[in-house]
Each structure stands twice: as structure tokens, then as C-alpha cells.
C-alpha positions as CSV (number, residue, x, y, z in Angstrom):
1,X,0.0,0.0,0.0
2,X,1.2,3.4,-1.1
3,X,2.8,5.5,1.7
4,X,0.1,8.5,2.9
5,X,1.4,11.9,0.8
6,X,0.2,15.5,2.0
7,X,0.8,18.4,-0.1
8,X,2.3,21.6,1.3
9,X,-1.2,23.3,1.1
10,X,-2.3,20.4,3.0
11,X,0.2,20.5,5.7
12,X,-0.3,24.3,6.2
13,X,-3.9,24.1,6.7
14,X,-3.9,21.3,9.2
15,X,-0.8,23.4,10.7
16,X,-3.5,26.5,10.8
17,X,-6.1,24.5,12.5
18,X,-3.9,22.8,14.9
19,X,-3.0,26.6,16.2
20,X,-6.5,27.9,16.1
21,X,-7.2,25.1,18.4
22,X,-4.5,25.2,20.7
23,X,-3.9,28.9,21.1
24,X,-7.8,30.1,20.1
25,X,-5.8,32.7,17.1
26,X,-3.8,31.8,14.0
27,X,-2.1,34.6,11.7
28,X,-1.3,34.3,8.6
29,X,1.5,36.2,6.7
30,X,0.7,38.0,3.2
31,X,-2.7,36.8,2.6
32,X,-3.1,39.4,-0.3
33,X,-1.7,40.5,-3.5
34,X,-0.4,44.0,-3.8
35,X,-3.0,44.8,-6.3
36,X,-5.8,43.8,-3.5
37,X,-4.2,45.4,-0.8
38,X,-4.4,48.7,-2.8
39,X,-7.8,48.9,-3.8
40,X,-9.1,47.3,-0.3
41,X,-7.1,50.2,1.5
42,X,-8.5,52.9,-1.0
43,X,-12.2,51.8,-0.3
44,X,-11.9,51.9,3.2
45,X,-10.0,55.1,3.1
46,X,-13.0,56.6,1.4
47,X,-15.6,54.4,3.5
48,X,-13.9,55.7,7.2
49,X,-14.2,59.2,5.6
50,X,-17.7,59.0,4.4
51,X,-18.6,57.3,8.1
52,X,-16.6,60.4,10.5
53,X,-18.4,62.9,8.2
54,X,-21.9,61.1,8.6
55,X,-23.1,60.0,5.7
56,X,-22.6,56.3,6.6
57,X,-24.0,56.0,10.0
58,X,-23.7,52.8,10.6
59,X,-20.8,53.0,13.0
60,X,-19.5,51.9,16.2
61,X,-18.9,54.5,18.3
62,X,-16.4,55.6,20.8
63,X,-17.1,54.9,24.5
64,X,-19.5,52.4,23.7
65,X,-18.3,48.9,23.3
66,X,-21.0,46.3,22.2
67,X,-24.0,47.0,19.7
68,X,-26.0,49.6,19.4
69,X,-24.5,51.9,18.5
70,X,-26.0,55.3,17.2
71,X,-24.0,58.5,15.2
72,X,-24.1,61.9,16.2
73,X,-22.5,65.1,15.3
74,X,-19.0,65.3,17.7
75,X,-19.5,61.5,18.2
76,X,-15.5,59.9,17.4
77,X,-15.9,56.4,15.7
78,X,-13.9,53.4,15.9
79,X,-15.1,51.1,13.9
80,X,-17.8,51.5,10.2
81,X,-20.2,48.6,10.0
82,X,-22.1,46.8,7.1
83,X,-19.2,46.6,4.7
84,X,-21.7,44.1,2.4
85,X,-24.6,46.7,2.5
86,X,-25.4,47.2,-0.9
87,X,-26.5,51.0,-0.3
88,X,-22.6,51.6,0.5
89,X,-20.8,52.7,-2.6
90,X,-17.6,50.6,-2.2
91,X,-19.9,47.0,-1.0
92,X,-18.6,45.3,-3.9
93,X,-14.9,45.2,-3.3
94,X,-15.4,44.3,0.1
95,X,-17.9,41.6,-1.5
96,X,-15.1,40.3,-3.2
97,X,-12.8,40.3,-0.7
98,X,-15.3,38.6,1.6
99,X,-16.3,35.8,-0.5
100,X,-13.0,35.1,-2.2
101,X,-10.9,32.3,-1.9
102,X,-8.0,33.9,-0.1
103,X,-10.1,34.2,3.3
104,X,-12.3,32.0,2.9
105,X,-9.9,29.2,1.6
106,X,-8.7,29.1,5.3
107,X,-12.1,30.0,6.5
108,X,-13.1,26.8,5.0
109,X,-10.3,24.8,6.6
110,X,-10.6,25.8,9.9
111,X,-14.3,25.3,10.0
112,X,-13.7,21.8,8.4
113,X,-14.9,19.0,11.2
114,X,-12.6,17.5,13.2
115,X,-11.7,13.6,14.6
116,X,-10.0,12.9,17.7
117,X,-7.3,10.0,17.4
118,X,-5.1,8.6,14.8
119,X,-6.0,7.0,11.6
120,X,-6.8,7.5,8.0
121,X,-10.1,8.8,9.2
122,X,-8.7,11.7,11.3
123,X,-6.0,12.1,8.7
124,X,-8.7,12.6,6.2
125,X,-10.7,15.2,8.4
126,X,-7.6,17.0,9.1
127,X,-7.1,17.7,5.2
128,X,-10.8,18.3,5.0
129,X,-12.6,21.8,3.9
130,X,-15.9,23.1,5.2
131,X,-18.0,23.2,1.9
132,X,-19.6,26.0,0.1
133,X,-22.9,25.0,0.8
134,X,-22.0,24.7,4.2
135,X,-20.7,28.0,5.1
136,X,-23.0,31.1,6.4
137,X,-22.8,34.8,5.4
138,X,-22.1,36.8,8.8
139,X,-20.3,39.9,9.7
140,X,-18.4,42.4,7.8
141,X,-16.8,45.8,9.9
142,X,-14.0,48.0,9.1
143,X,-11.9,48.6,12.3
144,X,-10.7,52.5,12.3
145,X,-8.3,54.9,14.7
146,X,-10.5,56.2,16.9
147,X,-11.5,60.3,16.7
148,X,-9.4,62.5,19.1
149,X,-8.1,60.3,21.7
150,X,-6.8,56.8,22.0
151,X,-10.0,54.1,23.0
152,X,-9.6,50.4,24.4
153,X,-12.0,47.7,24.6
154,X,-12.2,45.8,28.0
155,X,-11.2,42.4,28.7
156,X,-14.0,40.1,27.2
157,X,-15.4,37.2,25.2
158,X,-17.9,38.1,23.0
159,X,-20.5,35.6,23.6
160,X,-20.1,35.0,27.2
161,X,-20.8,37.8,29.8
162,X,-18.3,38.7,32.4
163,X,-20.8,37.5,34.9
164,X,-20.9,34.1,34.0
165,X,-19.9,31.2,36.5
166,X,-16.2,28.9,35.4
167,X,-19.1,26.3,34.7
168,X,-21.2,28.2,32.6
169,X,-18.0,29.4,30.9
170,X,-17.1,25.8,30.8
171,X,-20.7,24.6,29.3
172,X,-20.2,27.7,26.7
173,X,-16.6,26.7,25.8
174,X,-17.5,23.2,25.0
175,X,-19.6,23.8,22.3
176,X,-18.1,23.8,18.6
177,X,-16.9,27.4,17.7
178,X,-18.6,26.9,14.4
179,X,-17.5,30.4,13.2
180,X,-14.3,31.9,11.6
181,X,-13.7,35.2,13.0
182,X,-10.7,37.0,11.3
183,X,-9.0,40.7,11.5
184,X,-7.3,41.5,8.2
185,X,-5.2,44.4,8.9
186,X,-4.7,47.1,5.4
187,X,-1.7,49.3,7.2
188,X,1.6,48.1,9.0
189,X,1.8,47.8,12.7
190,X,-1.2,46.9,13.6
191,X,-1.4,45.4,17.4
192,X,-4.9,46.6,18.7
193,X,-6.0,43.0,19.3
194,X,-4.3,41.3,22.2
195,X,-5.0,38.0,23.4
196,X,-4.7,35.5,26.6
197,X,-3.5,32.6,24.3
198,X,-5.5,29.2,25.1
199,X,-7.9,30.9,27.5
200,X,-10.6,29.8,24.5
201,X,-10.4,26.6,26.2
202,X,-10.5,27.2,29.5
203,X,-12.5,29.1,32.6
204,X,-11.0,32.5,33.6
205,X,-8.1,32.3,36.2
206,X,-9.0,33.8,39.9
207,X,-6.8,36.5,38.7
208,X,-8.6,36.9,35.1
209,X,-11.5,37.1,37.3
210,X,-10.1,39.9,40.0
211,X,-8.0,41.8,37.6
212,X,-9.8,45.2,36.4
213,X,-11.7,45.3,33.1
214,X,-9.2,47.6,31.4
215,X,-6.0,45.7,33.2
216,X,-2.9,46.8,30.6
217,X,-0.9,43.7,31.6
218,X,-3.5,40.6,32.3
219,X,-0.9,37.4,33.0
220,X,-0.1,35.6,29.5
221,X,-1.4,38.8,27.6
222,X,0.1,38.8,23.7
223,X,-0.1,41.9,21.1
224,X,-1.1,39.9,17.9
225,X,1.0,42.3,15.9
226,X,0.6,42.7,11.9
227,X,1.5,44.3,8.9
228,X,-0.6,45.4,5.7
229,X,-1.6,42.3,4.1
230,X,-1.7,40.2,7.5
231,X,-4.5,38.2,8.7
232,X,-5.1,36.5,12.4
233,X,-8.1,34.1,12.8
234,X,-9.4,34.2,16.3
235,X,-12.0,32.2,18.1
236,X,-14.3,35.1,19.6
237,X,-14.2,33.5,22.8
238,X,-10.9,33.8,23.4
239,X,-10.2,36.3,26.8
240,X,-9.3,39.7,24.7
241,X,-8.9,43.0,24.8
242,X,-8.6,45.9,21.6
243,X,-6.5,49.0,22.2
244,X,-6.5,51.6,19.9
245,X,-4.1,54.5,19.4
246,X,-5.2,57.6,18.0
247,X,-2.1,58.2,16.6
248,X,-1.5,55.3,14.1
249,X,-3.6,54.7,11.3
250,X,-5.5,51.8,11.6
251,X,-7.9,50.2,8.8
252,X,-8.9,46.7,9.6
253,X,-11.1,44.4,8.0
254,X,-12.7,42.9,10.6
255,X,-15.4,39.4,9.7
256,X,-16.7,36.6,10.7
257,X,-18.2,32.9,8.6
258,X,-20.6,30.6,10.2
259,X,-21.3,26.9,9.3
260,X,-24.3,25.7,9.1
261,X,-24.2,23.5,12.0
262,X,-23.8,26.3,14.2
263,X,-27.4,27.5,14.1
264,X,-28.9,29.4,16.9
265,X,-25.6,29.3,18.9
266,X,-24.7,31.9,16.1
267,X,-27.3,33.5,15.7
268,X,-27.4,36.1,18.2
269,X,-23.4,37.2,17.1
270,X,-24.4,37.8,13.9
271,X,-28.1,38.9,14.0
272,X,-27.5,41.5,17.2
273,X,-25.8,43.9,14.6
274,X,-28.8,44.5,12.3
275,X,-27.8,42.4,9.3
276,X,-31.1,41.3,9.2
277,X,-32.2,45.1,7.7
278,X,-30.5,44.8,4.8
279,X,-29.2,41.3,3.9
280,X,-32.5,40.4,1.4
281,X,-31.2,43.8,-0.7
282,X,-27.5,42.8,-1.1
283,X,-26.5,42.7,-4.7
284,X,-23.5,40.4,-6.1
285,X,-23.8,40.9,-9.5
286,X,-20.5,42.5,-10.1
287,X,-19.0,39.2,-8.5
288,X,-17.9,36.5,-11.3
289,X,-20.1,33.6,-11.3
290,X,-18.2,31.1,-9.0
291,X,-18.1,34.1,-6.0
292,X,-21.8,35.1,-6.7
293,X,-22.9,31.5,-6.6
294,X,-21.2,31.5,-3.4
295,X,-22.6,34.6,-2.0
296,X,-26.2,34.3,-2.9
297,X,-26.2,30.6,-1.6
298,X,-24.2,32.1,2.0
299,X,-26.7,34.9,1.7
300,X,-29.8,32.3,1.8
301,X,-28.6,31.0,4.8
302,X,-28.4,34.1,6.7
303,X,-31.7,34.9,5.9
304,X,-33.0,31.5,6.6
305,X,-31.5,32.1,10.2
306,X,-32.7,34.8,10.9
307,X,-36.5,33.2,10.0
308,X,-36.2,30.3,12.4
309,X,-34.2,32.8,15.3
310,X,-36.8,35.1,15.8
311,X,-35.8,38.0,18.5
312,X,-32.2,37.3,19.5
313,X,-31.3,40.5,22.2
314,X,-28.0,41.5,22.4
315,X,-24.6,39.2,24.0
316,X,-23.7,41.9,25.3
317,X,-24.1,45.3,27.0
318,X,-22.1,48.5,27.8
């Protein structure tokens, strides 16, 4: 019998997936040609300007951490949501960088199921992809510098409340992510996001759980630093913090894919921020046809969630 063979690809995606689920965040180097990077960073150039000056105001706002969020005049925003809203004038080149293969080629891998044990049938899994008709349209944000001074977000996960219990963080923790959550940095020196590496898989430490919300040096804490053209996955339950500085430029593209197996344990993520408005509008034509195949078939699911989710409050509040 011929000896197993895995091609590099191979061996770099199960490599990916074998970080996201020991650490909770994977980066990868250079995800995008130099030709993508420009025009991605040109459209949100023009979609953070057209957001500070109002006439997008679909933004997240500084002071405020978790949806909603509403604009007004003076308000200083760090963050522009709805990049796939078809009323905003740049929608579809962030519709091609959502549903193209260069995210969501490792989207698909991480999201792929796994086996536990050896064997040609966790061999197999490992090399396996999530399928197109598998994978659910969510969230995608541009992350911005923040108006006037700097901003941070406080230590959190973003589906389970600081208030919870070790065994309801536990219970939570144990349930398959069934997401791909990614932050896909357009300038150098990006390090807002910083992590608490593992802690996706764990219950908060005592001192996780005494240490102040804004804490500047949690035990374990890790900058996830990148340059233009830099992606890091991240499970959105890993213990993190953002922290921006007013003084560096920052354009991020910040998004998120679901699998269908994930359901309602999604649902509320995805559906808190409003996508539900707009999502039946959205408009792929100027995708080619394998990307708009793709898009209007992630799209359907979305909207299909929504229909059986009804009323899904907010994960969040502050």
C-alpha cells in the first residue's frame, strides 16, 4: 500500500487548524496580492471618511463597546459597520474580498470538522474543507483609529458575559466554535487586538476574574502584531482586549463565517448587529459567477437564520 502523501497546502492548513485550536488565534503572513491590498485600502480610506463625516452612520462609536450603536454630530468612531450593505458605494470590493478564496480558503479549513485519534479517518478530516454549501454569510466591519483620543476595549469574550460562572464558561466553551472570526489588517503595525492565548479553552483564572476590566498587563497577555496584508483568525471566545491609538492609522477588515451546523448558537453574534435590515437587498452581480454562486447561496442561509431565530437580544451590553 502506497505510503500516505500531504501536499504543502495540506500540511499548512492542518498546521493552521492545529493553532487555532491550541492557542484560540492563528495569523497568517501576506494573505493578499499587492493589487488587492491597494484597492481594499482605497475603499476603506474613502468608507472611514464618508462614516466620520456622517453620511454612513452605521458605525460603532467611541465609549461604547458592544451594539448599538447610534451617530451623532462630535460623536469619534472606531469602527464602520455593514461593509456588504449594498446602499454603501464601495460594497462590492469588500464583496469580493469577503467571498474570495484567499479568506475564505482558510475559512473553510478551519471550520472543516474534526476527529479525535489517529488513523486514516482523522488524517482525512484534518485535510478536510468546510463546503460551500456549508458556510454562512455573517459579519463584515471596518476597524478604524478612533476620533481625538486613544480608545480600548475591556477584557471580554464576545459571547459570554463577564458575569458568568467557570461552569457556565465551561458549558459555553464546550460547544463547537462553528464560526471563523478574522481581523485582516490594510496598514503596517497593527497590534490593537491582544489576546490571553488558550484561554478559548479554558474558565477564567482567579486572577482573570479579580483583575480590572481595562487591566494593561493581564498574566499571559500577547499583542497579535501585523502588517498590511496580515491576517489573524481568532475564536471570539478567546479572553481579549482591543486597544486603539489615535495616533497610528488603523484600517482593519474585521469578519466573521458561520457553518451551518452552528445554528442558533450563532445567531445572536451575527443577527444582534442589524444584518437582518438589509441582507435580502444585497447585490453580487458584479462578483464572477463562481463568487456570486457562493454569495447568494451564504446569503440564503443568513436569511434563513434569521427566520427560524426570531428575537435574539443582544450578547452583550455597555
Amino acid at each position: 500500500m502506497p505510503a500516505a502523501t500531504t501536499t504543502a497546502a495540506e500540511a499548512r492548513d492542518q498546521s493552521l487548524s492545529a493553532q487555532l485550536e491550541r492557542d484560540g488565534f492563528v495569523v497568517v503572513r501576506s494573505i493578499l496580492s499587492p493589487a488587492q491590498l491597494s484597492s481594499l485600502r482605497a475603499a476603506a480610506e474613502r468608507t472611514a471618511a464618508l462614516a466620520r463625516s456622517g453620511a454612513w452612520p452605521h458605525v460603532r462609536t467611541v465609549g461604547k463597546q458592544f451594539p448599538p450603536w447610534t451617530w451623532a454630530p462630535g460623536v469619534g468612531i472606531w469602527g464602520v459597520q455593514h461593509l456588504l450593505n449594498p446602499a454603501l458605494p464601495d460594497a462590492p470590493v469588500f464583496a469580493a474580498s469577503y467571498f474570495g478564496d484567499e479568506i475564505l480558503g482558510v475559512a473553510r479549513q478551519l471550520l472543516a470538522p474534526r476527529r479525535d485519534g489517529p488513523g486514516p479517518d482523522a488524517a482525512a478530516a484534518a485535510a478536510a474543507a468546510a463546503r460551500d454549501d456549508e458556510l454562512v454569510m455573517e459579519l463584515y466591519n471596518l476597524l478604524v483609529r478612533p476620533d481625538g483620543a486613544g480608545f480600548e476595549l475591556r477584557w471580554h469574550r464576545d459571547d459570554i458575559a463577564a458575569s458568568a460562572t467557570a461552569d457556565e464558561e465551561l458549558a459555553r466553551l464546550r460547544e463547537p466554535a462553528w464560526h471563523a472570526q478574522w481581523n485582516l489588517a490594510l496598514c503596517d503595525g497593527d497590534a490593537s487586538l491582544v489576546v490571553v492565548p488558550g484561554s478559548h479553552a479554558r474558565a477564567r483564572t482567579d486572577a482573570e476574574r479579580a483583575a480590572p476590566p481595562y487591566d494593561p498587563r493581564l498574566p499571559g497577555q500577547l499583542p497579535v502584531r501585523l502588517d498590511a496584508g496580515d491576517v489573524v483568525f481568532y475564536d471570539n471566545n478567546i479572553l481579549h482586549c482591543g486597544r486603539y491609538d489615535a495616533r497610528r492609522e488603523r484600517l482593519s477588515l474585521h469578519g466573521s463565517v458561520g457553518h451551518v451546523a452552528g445554528g442558533r448558537l450563532r445567531a445572536r453574534n451575527v443577527l444582534q448587529h442589524g444584518v437582518g435590515d438589509w441582507v435580502d437587498q444585497c447585490d453580487f452581480s458584479s462578483l464572477d459567477e463562481k463568487l456570486r454562486v457562493r454569495a447568494e447561496g451564504m446569503r440564503a442561509r443568513l436569511v434563513k437564520l434569521g427566520r427560524e431565530s426570531g428575537d435574539v437580544g443582544f450578547s452583550l451590553t455597555e
